[in-house]
ZAMARGU-4260 file (C-alpha; in steps of 0.2 Angstrom, whole numbers, plus 5000, padded with zeros to 4 digits):
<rodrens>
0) 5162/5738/4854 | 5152/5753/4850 | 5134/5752/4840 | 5120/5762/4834 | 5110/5759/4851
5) 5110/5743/4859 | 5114/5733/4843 | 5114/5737/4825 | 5099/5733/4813 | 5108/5718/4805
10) 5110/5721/4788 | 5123/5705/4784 | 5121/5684/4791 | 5134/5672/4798 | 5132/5655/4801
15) 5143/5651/4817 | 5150/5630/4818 | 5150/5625/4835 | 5140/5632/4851 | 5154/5628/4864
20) 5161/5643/4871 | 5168/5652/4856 | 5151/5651/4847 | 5137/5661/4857 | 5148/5674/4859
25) 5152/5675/4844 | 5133/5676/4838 | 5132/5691/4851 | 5148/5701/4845 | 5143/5699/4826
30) 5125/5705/4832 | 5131/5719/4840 | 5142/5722/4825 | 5125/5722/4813 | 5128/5705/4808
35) 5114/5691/4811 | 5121/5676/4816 | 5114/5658/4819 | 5124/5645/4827 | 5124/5629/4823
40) 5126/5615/4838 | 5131/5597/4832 | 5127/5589/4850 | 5107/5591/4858 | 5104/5606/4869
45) 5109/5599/4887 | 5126/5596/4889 | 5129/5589/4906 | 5149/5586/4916 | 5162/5593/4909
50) 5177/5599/4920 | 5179/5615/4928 | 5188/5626/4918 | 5195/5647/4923 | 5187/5663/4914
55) 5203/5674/4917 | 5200/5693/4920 | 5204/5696/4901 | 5190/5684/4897 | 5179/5694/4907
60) 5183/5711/4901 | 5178/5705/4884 | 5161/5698/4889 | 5158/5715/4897 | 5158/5720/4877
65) 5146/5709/4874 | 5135/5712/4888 | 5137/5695/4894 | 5149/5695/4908 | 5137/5696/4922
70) 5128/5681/4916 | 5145/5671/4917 | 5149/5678/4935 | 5133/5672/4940 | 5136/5654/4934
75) 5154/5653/4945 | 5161/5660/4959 | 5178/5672/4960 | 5193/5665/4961 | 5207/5682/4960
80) 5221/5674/4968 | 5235/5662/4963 | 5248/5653/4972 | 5262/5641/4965 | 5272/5629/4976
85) 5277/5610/4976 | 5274/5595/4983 | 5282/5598/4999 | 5273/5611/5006 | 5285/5626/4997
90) 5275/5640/4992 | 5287/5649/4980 | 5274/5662/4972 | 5257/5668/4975 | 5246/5684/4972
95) 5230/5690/4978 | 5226/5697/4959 | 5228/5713/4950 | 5220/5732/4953 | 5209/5736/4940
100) 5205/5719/4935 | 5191/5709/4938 | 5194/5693/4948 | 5193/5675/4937 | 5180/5665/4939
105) 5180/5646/4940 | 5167/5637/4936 | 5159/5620/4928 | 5161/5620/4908 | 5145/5614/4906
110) 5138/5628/4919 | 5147/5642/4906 | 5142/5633/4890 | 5124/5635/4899 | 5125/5653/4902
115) 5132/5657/4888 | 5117/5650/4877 | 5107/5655/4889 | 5111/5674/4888 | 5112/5672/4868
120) 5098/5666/4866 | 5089/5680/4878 | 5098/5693/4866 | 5089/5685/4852 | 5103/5673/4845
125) 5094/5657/4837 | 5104/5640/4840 | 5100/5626/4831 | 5104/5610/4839 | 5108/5593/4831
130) 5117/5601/4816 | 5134/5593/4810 | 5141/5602/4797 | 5148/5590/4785 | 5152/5603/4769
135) 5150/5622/4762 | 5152/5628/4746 | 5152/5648/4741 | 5147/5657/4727 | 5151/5675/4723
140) 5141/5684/4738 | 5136/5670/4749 | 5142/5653/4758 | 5130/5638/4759 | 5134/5627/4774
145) 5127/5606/4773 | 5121/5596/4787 | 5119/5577/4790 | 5103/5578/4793 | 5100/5583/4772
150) 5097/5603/4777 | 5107/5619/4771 | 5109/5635/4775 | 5114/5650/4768 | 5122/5665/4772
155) 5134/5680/4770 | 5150/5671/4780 | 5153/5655/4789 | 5164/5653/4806 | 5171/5639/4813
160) 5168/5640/4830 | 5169/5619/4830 | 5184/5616/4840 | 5200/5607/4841 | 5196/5595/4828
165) 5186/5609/4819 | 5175/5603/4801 | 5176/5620/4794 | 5197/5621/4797 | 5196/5607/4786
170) 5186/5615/4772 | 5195/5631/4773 | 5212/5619/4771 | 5214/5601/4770 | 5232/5600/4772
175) 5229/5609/4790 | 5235/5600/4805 | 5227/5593/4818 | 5227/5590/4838 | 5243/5587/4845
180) 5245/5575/4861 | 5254/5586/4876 | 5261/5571/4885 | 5248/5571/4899 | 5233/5565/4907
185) 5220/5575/4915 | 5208/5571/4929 | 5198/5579/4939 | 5189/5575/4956 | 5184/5581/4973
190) 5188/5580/4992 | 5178/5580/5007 | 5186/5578/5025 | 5203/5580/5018 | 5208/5592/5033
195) 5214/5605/5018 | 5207/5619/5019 | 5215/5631/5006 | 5208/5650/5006 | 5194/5650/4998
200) 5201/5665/4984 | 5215/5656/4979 | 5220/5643/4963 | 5234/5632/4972 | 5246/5623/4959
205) 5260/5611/4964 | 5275/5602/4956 | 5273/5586/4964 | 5286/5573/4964 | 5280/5562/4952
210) 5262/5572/4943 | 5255/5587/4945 | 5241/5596/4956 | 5228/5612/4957 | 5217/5612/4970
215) 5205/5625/4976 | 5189/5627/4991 | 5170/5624/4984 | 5156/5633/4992 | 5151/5614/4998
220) 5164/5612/5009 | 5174/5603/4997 | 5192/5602/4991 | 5191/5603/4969 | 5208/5595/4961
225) 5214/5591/4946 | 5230/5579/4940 | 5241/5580/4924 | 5249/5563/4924 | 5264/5562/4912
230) 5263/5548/4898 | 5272/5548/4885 | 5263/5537/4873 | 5245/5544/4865 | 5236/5527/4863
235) 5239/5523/4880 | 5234/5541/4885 | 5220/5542/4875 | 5213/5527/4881 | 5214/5529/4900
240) 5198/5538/4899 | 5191/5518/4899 | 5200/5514/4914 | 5189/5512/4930 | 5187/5526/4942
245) 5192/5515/4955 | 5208/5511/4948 | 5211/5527/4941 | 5210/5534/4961 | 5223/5521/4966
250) 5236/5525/4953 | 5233/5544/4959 | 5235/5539/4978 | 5252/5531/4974 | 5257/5545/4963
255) 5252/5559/4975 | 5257/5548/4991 | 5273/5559/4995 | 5265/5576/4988 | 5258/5588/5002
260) 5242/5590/5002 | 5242/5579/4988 | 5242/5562/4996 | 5230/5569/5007 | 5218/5575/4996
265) 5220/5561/4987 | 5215/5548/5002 | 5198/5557/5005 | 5192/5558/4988 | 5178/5546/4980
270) 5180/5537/4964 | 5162/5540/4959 | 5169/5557/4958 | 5183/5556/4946 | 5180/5565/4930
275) 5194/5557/4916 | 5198/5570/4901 | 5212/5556/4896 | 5225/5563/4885 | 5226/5583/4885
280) 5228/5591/4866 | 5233/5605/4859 | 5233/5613/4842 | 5249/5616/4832 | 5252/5633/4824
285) 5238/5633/4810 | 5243/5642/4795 | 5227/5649/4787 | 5214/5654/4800 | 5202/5661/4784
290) 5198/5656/4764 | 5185/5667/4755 | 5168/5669/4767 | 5175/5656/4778 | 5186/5661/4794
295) 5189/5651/4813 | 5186/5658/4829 | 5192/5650/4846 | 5201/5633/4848 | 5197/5627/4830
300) 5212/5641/4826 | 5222/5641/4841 | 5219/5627/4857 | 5233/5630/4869 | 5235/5618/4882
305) 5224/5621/4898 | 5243/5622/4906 | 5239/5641/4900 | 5224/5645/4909 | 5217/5654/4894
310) 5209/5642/4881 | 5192/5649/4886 | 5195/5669/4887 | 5206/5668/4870 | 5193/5660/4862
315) 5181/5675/4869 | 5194/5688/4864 | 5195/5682/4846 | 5175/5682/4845 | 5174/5700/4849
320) 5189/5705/4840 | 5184/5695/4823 | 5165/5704/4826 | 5175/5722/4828 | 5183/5719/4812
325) 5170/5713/4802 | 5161/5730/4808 | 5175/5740/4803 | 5180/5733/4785 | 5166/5726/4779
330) 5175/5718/4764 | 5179/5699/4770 | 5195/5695/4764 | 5201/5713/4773 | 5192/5710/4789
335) 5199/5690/4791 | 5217/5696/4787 | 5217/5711/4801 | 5209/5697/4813 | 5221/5685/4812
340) 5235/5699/4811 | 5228/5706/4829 | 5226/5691/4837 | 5239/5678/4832 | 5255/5685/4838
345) 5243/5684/4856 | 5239/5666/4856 | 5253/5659/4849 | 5265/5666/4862 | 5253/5662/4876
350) 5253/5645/4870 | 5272/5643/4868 | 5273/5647/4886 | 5259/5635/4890 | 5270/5622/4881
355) 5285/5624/4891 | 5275/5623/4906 | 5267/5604/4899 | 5285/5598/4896 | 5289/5602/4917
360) 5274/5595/4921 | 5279/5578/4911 | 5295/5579/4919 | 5289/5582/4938 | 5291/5598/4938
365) 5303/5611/4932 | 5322/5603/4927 | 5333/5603/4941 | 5327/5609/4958 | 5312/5619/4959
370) 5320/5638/4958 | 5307/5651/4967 | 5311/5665/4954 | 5305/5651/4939 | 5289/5648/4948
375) 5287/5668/4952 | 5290/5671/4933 | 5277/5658/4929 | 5264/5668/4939 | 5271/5683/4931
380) 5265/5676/4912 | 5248/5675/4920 | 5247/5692/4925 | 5254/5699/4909 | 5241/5688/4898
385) 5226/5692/4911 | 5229/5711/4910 | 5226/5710/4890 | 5208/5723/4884 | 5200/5720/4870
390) 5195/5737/4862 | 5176/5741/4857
</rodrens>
């Protein structure tokens, strides 16, 4: 995104809903764009845990717009390579990553969600934390947001950068739909002594026999993983994040008892180390992304399943993108409709494919037996969804 200097003399306000991932950037490519934004945080500053998430090479390239790429980098390590086998050892299709791109980057959500802030706030982006946005009303030129705590604010436009079960989504219509349950559990842990030792630039995925596994080398030493257990009922889903670590690690043990290195893995890893998401959701298709001076940005529009490997750089995309448009056609209504025309045709296909990937996973794996050219055209997807630019 090019600008009159560093950044524009902002000339228009935004108040951004939600400082997860999708919110400071979207502060920074709306400044960039001559448009000063504050973001508005519902939780307190310091936002510990979290699991480890993947900025992909697209993500990155759009940070780079933004200026804040390098600060991500910093917070996590490369990871360019990708390998995908099952739970017998078969590897079936691997990659070392692609020329030209910049290698993803893995690394704690709350370590990015740091960064991010971090880097905003050093740009001159304000966040205000403590605010939950419980209604908006527009008048002609301007939107006014209200917060439980009895305060407003006012400005030219509001986004929705507030997530799966997004406020302002609601506001802009209430017939729109909300988080759908994938069928699966995620959890997430770490290995010490396991004998494993995976190369230290590669993402391992596995179909095991009966749930299934990514693993990858920590710069400690240590063997990261992560689960997705099929279950078909939410409740029940939704709920396991109150089950016991302890019992939590011996379910896993039995289910990844067969799986290589699963069951090893498995047998060398602490129960005070288990993080529980519970049941992983996604968001349907959501039929208006904008009303007015209202618009969403990042999962509050379109979630896919983590199955995709994208959540965070599409969220990224779309800030830059809705920030480029809003320069361009400074009239709203116009900006909001060529956004969503640029962007959802992208997210809802890479979530179709993430869907189909869930529904193997809750199966055990692709239907059938595993077939080497499935699992090469899975890689495949990733490489034509990482290889997306954003334009400045």
């Amino acid at each position: 995104m090019t600008t009159r200097g560093d950044d524009m003399t902002p000339d228009r306000t935004a108040l951004v809903i939600g400082g997860g991932i999708a919110g400071p950037v979207t502060a920074l490519a709306l400044r960039k764009a001559g448009i000063d934004a504050t973001v508005y945080e519902t939780h307190p500053a310091e936002q510990d845990g979290g699991a480890a998430l993947t900025v992909a090479p697209n993500g990155l390239n759009a940070l780079e717009v933004i200026g804040a790429a390098d600060a991500v980098r910093a917070a996590g390590r490369p990871m360019p390579g990708m390998a995908m086998g099952d739970g017998k050892g078969n590897r079936f299709a691997e990659f070392a990553g692609l020329p030209g791109l910049p290698a993803s980057h893995v690394l704690a959500r709350a370590d990015l969600n740091r960064a991010l802030h971090d880097h905003a706030a050093a740009r001159g982006v304000k966040i205000e934390y403590g605010k939950r946005l419980t209604g908006a009303e527009e008048t002609a030129g301007a939107v006014t947001a209200h917060f439980d705590d009895g305060t407003t604010a006012t400005a030219d436009l509001l986004v929705g950068a507030d997530g799966i079960r997004s406020t302002v989504r609601r506001l802009i219509d209430p017939a729109a739909p909300g988080p759908e349950y994938t069928g699966l559990i995620g959890i997430g842990g770490t290995a010490s002594g396991s004998g494993v030792m995976p190369d230290p630039d590669t993402m391992y995925f596995a179909f095991g026999a009966r749930a299934f596994l990514g693993y990858w080398w920590t710069p400690d030493g240590r063997v990261a993983w992560f689960s997705n257990v099929p279950e078909p009922d939410a409740a029940t889903a939704f709920a396991s994040r109150n089950t016991p670590p302890a019992q939590w690690l011996e379910r896993l043990r039995d289910l990844h008892a067969d799986d290589v290195p699963g069951g090893a893995l498995l047998r060398h890893s602490r129960a005070e180390d288990l993080f529980v998401l519970g049941g992983i959701e996604i968001m349907p298709r959501v039929p208006h992304w904008h009303r007015g001076r209202m618009v969403l940005v990042g999962d509050s529009a379109h979630a896919p399943s983590p199955s995709s490997g994208q959540g965070a750089s599409l969220a990224i995309e779309s800030a830059v993108e809705l920030a480029r448009c809003l320069r361009d056609l400074p009239d709203p209504a116009a900006a909001f409709t060529a956004y969503e025309e640029l962007r959802r045709p992208r997210v809802e296909a890479i979530a179709a494919a993430a869907a189909q990937t869930n529904k193997e996973k809750s199966a055990g794996g692709p239907a059938g037996p595993v077939d080497p050219e499935q699992m090469f055209g899975f890689v495949q997807r990733f490489r034509v969804d990482w290889d997306e630019r954003v334009t400045a």
